[in-house]
C-alpha positions in Angstrom: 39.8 66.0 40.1 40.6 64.3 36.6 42.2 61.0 37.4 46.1 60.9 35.9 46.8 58.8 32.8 50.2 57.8 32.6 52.1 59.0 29.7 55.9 57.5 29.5 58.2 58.6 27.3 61.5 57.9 26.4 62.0 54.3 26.5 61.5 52.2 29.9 62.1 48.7 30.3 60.7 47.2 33.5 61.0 43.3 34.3 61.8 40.4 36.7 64.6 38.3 36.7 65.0 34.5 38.6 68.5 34.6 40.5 69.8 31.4 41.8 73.4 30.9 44.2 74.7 28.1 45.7 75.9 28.6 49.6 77.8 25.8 50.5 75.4 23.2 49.0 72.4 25.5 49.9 70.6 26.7 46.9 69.5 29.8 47.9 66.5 31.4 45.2 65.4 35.1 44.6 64.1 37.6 42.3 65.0 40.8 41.4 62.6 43.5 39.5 64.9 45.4 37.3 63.9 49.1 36.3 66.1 50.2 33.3 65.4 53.2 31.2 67.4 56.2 29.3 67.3 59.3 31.0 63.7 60.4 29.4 61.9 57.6 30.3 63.3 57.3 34.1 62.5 61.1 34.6 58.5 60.2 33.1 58.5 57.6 35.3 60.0 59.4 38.4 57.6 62.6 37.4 54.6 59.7 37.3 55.8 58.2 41.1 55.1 62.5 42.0 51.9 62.6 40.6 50.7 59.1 42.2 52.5 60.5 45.9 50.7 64.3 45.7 47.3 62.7 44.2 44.7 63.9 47.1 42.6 60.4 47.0 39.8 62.3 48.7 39.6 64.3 46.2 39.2 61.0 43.3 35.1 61.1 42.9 35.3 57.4 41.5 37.4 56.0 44.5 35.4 54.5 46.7 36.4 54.8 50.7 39.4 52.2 51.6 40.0 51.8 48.0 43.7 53.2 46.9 44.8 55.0 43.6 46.5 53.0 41.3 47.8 53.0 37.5 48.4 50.2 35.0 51.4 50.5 32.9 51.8 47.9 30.2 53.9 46.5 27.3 53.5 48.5 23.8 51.8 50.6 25.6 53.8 52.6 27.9 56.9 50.1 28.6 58.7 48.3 26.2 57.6 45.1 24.7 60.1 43.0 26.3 58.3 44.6 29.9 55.7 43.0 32.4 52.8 44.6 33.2 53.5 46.8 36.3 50.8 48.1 38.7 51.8 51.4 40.9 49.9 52.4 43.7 49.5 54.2 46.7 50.1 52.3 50.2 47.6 54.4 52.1 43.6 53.9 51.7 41.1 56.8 50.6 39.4 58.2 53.5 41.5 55.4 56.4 44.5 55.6 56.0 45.0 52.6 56.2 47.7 50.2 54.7 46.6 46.6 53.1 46.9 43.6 55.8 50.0 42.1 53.7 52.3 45.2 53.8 55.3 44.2 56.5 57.2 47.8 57.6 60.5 47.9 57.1 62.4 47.0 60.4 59.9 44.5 61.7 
């Protein structure tokens, strides 16, 4: 199978933003990643997250066993300029199954 390359269009704008909030003199601290686009460029990406979910990674020649499909999408390239770099990528290994040791479920 011919690995995907990702082709966005429209115009998507993917970055992180610090968020600070005082609690009663606790300073609490997150971040949020904000995923902003006009309605091309969030239907590319959604049609992108498809591709990367019906991908068969057994079928990737080049993906070695336990390894996990993944695309870059960068600034000027396929985001805006004013984007960060994003990786997206499948949970689940070639071949295992298996999920990386840092992944939490939901509920836990």
């Amino acid at each position: 199978m011919k690995k995907y390359k990702p082709t966005i269009t429209g115009n998507l704008d993917i970055f992180i933003i610090d968020n600070e909030e005082d609690h009663d003199g606790e300073i609490q601290k997150w971040r949020d990643i904000l995923i902003h686009g006009d309605p091309e460029g969030l239907r590319s990406l959604a049609a992108l997250l498809i591709k990367m979910a019906d991908i068969n990674q057994n079928d990737v020649v080049d993906l070695p066993t336990g390894a996990r499909e993944h695309i870059h999408l960068r600034p000027d390239d396929d985001l805006s300029n004013s984007s960060e770099n994003v990786i997206i990528g499948r949970l689940d290994a070639k071949g295992t199954g298996a999920f990386y040791d840092r992944y939490i479920p939901l509920n836990q």
